[in-house]
N, C-alpha and C positions, 0 to 999 in steps of 0.2 A: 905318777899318782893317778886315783882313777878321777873320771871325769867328773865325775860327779859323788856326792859324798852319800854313803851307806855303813852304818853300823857294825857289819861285819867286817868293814876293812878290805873289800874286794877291790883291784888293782886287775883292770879290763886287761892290762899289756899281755896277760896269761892265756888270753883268747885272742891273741892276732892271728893266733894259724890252727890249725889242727894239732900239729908235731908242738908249739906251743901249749898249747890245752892236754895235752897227753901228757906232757912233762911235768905238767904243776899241778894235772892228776895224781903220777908217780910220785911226787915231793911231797904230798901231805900226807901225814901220819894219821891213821885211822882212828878212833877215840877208842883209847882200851876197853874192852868188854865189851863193845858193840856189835849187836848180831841182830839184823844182817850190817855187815861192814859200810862206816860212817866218816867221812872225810869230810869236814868243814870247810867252804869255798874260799874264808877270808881268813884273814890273820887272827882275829876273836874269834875263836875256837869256842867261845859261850852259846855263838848263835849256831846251835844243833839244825835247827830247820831250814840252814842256808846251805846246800851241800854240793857237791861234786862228785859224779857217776861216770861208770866207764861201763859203755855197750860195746859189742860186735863190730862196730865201724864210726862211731860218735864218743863223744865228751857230753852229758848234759851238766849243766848249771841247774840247780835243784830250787827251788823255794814249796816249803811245805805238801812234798810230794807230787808237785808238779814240775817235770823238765821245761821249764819257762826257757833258755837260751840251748840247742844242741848246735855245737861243731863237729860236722861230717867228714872223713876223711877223703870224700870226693867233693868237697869244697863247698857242699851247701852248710847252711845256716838257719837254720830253724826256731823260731820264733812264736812261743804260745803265750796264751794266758790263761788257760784253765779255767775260763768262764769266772776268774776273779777280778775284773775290770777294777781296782782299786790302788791307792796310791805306794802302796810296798810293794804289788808286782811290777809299775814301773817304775819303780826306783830300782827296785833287784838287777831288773832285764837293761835297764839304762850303765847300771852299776857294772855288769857284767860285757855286756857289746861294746869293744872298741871304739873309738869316736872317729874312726874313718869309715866305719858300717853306718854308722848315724846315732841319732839322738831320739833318745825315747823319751815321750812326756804323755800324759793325760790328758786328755783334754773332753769336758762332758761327757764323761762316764764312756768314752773312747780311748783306747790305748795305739797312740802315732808313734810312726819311723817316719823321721825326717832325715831328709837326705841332701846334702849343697849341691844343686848345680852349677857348677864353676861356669859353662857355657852360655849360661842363660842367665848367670849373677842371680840365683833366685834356689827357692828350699821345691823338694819334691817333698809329699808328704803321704803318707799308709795308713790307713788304719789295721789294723791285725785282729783280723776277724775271731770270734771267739771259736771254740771244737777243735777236733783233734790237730787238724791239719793247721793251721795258723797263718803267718805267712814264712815262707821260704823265700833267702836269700842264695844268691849264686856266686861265688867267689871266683876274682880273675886267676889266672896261674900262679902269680904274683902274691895274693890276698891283699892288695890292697884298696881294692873294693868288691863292693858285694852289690847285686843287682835282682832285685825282686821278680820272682818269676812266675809267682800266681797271686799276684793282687788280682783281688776281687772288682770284678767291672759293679760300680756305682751309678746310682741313679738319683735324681734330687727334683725337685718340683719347681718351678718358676711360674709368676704370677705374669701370667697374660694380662699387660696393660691395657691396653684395646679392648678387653671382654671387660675385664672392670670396671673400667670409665665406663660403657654401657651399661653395666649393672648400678653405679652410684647415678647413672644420668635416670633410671626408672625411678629411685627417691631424691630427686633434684630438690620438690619445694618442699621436704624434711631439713636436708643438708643447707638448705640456704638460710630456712629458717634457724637452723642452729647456731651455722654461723655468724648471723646479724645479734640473736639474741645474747649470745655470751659472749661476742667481743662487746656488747654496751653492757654487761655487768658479766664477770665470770664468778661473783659468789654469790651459794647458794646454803641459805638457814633449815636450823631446824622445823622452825616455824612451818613454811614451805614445803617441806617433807612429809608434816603430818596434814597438811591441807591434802596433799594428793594418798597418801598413804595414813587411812585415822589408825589402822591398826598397830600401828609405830607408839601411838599415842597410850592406847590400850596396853599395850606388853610393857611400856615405862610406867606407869601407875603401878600393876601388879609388882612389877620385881623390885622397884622402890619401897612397896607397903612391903611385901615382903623378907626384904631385907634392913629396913627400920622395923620388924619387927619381932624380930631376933639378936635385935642390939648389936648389930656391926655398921658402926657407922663408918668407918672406914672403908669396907667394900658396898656401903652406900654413897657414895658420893654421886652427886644426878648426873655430870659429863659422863662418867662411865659408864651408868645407865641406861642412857638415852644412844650412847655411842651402839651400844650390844642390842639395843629396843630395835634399831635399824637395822642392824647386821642379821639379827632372825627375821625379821619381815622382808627386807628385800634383800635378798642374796646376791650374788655376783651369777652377774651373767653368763659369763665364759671362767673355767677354769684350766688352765693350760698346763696344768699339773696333774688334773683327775677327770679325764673324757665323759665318766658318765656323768660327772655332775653340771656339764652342759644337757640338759632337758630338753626335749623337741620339741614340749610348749611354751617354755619361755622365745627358743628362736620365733615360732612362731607368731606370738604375741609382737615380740618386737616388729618382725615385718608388716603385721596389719597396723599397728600400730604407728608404722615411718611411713605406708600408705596412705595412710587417713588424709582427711585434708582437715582434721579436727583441732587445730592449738591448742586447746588441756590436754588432748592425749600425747599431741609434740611435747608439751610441759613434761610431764608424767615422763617421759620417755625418755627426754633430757636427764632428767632427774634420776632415772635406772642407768642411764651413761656414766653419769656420776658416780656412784655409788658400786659402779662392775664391780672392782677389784679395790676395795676395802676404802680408808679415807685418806682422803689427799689433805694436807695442809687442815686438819679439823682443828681452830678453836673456838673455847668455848670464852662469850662475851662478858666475865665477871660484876659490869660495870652495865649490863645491858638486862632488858626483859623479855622475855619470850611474851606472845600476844596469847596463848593459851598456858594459860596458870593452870594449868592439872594439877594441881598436891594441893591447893591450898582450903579443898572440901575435904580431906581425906587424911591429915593428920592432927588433925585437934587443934587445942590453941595453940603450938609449935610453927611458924611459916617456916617453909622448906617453897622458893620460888623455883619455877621448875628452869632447867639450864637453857640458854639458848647457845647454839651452838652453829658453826657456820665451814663450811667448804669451799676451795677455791681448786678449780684446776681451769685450763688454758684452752679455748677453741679446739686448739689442734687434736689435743690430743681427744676430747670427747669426737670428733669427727675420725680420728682412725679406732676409736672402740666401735665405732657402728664400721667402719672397714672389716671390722674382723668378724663382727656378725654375717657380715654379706658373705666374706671369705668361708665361714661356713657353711652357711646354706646353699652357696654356689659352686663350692670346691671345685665341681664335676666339670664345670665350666670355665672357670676363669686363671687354673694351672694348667702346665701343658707338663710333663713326665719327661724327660731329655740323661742321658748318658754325660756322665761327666768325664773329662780326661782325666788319664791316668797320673796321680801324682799330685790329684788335686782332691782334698777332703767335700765330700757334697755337702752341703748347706741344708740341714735337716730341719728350719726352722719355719717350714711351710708344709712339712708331714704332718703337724698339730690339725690345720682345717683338712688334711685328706681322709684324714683317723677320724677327727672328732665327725664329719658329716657322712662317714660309710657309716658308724655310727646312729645317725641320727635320721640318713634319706629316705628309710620308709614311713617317716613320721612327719615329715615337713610338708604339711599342706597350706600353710601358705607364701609360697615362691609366686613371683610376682612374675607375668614369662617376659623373658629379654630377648631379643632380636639378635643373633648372632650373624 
């Protein structure tokens, strides 16, 4: 059976060898009337776009006009993905490669060969690069394994601890203050929101009258309201999914800002920590009153009380959003670039601050200087 299960019914054992892959080339029957000449790789002879080819000195295993698996008769192993990084190319290419070559899986828009090392009790692991060439495996005399012969040398970013404790130590009496204040309450109202932000205040009045005044009261309701009044006024600081919509002058802000030695603007600051990346834990107090009644000059004799609504999230984590700020405007500084061994997937989850502050470094004027 094959290792793993695919719709066309592909049984890997056909790919143990060359002289294997030849033969079960030779066994399939071409689909009548097909020109140019069509051999279906599995037993479901429906799925047209799973096919099996025969070159000059290879077998290719076919998915949708790309040789995703070729066995060479000088024992390599060829390994693409046609710049289709998605989940039927590895399932195809998993479906087709032996499980003595390894195991193919996905992983973050990555397509890995894992491979046991018996010696070391532990997985080698590939990515297969995308373009012509892919990665190339080498078969022993034997075929009973295959050994990768142009994996691509990787690189990955590591956070110099040392530079960053210096960099968090230049906003010490931010960090401290943060810390004291939100471990003696960590939730935070609406109320509070439009104290430091009125225009929060301003966009919930209009889109409320607005919408009370086309008669849907259903997509009136004020927690929804008031939830999207916030979300346009103060956006998220960092977005780790879309580079440009980190701004040079929000970093910038932020930093003059954790400089200050002002507490409303630490407030203020806290309060954009909060609100980075969308709402944590938001309810709204049914039983409770907001201190600013905004609706109740502006629908008639109707009360409509305005919602009060509240946030909670944990010290910790408001002190690594302002981590990640640093990590951006410092990138330059506080990663070191380093070669990863072979066999090991790099950790690409610190390329986000290299990207997003090449990005942003000729805009960031205010970096505060750190002593290295």
């Amino acid at each position: 059976m094959a290792k793993s299960y695919h719709p066309a019914g592909i049984w890997n054992l056909h790919f143990d060898t060359y002289e294997k892959a030849l033969e079960h080339h030779n066994s399939v029957k071409p689909i009548r009337g097909s020109a140019p000449e069509l051999r279906p790789i599995g037993v479901n002879r429906r799925y047209k776009h799973c096919k099996i080819c025969k070159g000059d000195d290879r077998i290719d295993a076919v998915l949708y006009e790309t040789p995703v698996v070729s066995i060479f008769k000088d024992g390599r192993i060829q390994l693409r993905t046609g710049n289709w990084l998605t989940p039927s190319t590895a399932n195809f290419m998993d479906a087709v490669l032996p499980a003595k070559f390894g195991i193919i899986t996905l992983d973050r828009r990555r397509i890995i060969l894992s491979q046991r090392d018996f010696i070391n009790q532990d997985w080698n692991r590939y990515e297969i690069p995308s373009g012509d060439e892919g990665l190339t495996l080498q078969a022993n005399k034997d075929w009973s394994k295959a050994t990768p012969v142009n994996a691509p040398v990787h690189f990955e970013y590591v956070a110099n601890r040392k530079v960053l404790n210096q960099i968090r130590q230049r906003f010490k009496p931010f960090l401290d203050y943060l810390k004291v204040t939100t471990s003696m309450s960590r939730v935070f109202t609406s109320d509070e929101i439009i104290e430091h932000f009125p225009e929060v205040a301003k966009r919930f009045v209009a889109e409320y009258i607005e919408r009370r005044r086309y008669a849907y009261p259903y997509h009136a309701h004020g927690a929804w309201i008031m939830q999207s009044a916030v979300t346009s006024v103060v956006p998220p600081l960092v977005n780790r999914y879309v580079n440009p919509q980190t701004r040079p002058e929000i970093i910038n802000e932020v930093l003059s800002m954790a400089a200050s030695d002002d507490p409303t603007l630490w407030r203020k600051l806290t309060l954009r920590l909060l609100l980075r990346s969308g709402f944590v834990n938001c309810i709204e107090h049914f039983n409770g009153s907001a201190q600013h009644d905004l609706l109740k000059t502006f629908v008639g004799a109707e009360y409509h009380p305005t919602p009060l609504l509240s946030w909670m999230d944990s010290p910790q984590n408001l002190q690594e959003r302002f981590t990640d700020i640093l990590k951006i405007a410092y990138a330059d500084i506080c990663f070191v670039h380093r070669e990863v061994k072979q066999g090991i997937i790099p950790n690409n989850n610190n390329k986000f601050y290299i990207d997003t502050h090449a990005q942003l470094k000729d805009n960031l004027t205010s970096r505060q200087y750190v002593y290295i």
